[in-house]
N, C-alpha and C positions, 0 to 999 in steps of 0.2 A: 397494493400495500395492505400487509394485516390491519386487524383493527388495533393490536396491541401498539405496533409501531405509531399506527398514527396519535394514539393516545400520550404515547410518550412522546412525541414531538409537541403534542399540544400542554403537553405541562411543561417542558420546558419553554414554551411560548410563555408561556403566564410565571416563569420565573425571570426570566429580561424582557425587556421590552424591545433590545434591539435584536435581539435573534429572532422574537415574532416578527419585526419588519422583513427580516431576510427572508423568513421561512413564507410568509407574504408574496415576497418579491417573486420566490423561487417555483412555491409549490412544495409538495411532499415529494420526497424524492424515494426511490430503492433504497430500502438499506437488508436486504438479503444479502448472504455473505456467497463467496465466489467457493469452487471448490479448488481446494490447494491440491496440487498432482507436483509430479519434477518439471513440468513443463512451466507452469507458473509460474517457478523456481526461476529457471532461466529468463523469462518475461521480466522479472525483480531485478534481475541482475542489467539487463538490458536498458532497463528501464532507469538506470543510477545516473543523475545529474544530466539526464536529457528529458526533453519535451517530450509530452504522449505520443504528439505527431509524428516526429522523430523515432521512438524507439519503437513503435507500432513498423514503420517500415522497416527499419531493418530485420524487426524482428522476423516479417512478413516472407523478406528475404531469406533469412534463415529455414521459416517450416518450406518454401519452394525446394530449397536447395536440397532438406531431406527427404521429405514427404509429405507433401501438404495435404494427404490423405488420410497420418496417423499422428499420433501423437506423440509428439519429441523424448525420446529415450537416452538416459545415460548412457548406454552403448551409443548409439549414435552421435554423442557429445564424443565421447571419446575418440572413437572415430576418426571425427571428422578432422580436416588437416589446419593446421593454425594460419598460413598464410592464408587460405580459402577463407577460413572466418574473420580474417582482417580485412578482405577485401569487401565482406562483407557490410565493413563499415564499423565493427565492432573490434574498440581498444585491447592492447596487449593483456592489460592488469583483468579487463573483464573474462576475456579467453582465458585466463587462467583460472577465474574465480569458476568459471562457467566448467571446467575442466576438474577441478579439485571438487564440486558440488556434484557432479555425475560419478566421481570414484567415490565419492562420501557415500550416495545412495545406493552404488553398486551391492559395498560392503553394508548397509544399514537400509534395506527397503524399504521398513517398517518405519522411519522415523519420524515422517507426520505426524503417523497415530501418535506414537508418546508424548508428542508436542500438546496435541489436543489434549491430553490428559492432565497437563502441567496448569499452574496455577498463572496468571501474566506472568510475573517476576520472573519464574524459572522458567517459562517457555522464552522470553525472551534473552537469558542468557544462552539456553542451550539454542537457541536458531545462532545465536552470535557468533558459535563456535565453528559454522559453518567459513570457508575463507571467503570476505568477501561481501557477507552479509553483518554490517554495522547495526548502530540503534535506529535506523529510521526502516531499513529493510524488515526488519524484525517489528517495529510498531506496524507499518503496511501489513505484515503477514497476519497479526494478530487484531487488525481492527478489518478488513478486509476479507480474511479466507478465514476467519476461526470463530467472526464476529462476536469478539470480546467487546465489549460497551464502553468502558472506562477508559479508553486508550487514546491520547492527544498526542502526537509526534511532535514536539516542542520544537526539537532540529531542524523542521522541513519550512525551508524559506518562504514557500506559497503561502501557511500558515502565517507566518508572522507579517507577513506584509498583508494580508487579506484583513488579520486579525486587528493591525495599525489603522489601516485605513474605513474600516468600520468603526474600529471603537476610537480611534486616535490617539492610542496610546499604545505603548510597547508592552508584549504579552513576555510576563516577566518567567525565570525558570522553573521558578516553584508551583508555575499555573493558578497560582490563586485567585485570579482574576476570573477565574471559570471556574470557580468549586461550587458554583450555584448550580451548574451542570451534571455533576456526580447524584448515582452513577452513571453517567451517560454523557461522558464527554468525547466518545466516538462521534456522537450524532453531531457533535458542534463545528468538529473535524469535519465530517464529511461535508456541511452544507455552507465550509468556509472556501472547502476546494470546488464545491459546485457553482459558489457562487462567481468566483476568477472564472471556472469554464465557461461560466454564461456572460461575460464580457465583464466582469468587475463594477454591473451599473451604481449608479448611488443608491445609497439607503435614505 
């Protein structure tokens, strides 16, 4: 971990008290961002309303079946045949989203880059426009692959239940309960979903 990162964990320690218990609990965690490719892309999609464990297999299954030597290519999404990727384990609606997001890139290679160029707000409308990818695909992308700071996915159920059961109260939509965080409510994000990974112990 940078020293920068770690500094900024440690001030938001000294702005709650309970987030220093966690960060405590946890340790300093990664917060390097991932690099976003079309491959990712499809990993996001894969990954919608299933478990890591869960969409890590199938997905696993998925690079087998192409090449688990290269890296998953829109043409090969194309490609591939729809029943084959059902049986793969992977929904109708997802095969579609995963189908219209490889012809999207075909025609638009470049679109990451101007994502990164965008401001959150307008980065995360235009990821929306993708079929397929909603507001929480679009918070992942942008706190995750773009390592924007400021990004709390309010929608994602893990948060809210993580964020109850630490604080005991319900994290409202306006997030005001976390403006002590800005800007840097990425990090609060990320070390609420660390801390469910690492069994949900008590604070």
């Amino acid at each position: 971990m940078c020293l920068k990162s770690k500094n900024i964990i440690q001030n938001l320690q000294r702005q709650d008290k309970t987030f220093s218990l966690i960060v405590k609990q946890i340790g300093y965690i990664n917060l390097e961002k991932k690099e976003l490719n079309f491959e990712e892309l499809i990993k996001i999609i894969i990954n919608q309303q299933l478990s890591n464990h869960v969409s890590r297999i199938i997905f696993q299954r998925l690079r087998d079946k192409i090449n688990n030597s290269e890296p998953i290519s829109p043409l090969s999404i194309i490609d591939f045949d729809n029943k084959k990727l059902r049986d793969l384990g992977i929904s109708h609606s997802k095969i579609s989203f995963m189908k219209e997001t490889a012809k999207y890139f075909m025609d638009y290679p470049y679109i990451i880059k101007k994502w990164e160029t965008m401001n959150d707000e307008d980065a995360k409308i235009k990821i929306q426009e993708l079929k397929g990818f909603g507001p929480w695909s679009a918070n992942i992308i942008l706190l995750f692959y773009m390592g924007r700071n400021n990004v709390f996915p309010y929608n994602d159920s893990t948060l809210q239940k993580a964020y109850f059961k630490i604080y005991g109260e319900r994290l409202l939509s306006n997030l005001s309960q976390i403006d002590w965080a800005r800007p840097y409510r990425s990090i609060v994000a990320r070390y609420l979903w660390k801390w469910v990974d690492n069994g949900a112990k008590k604070i």
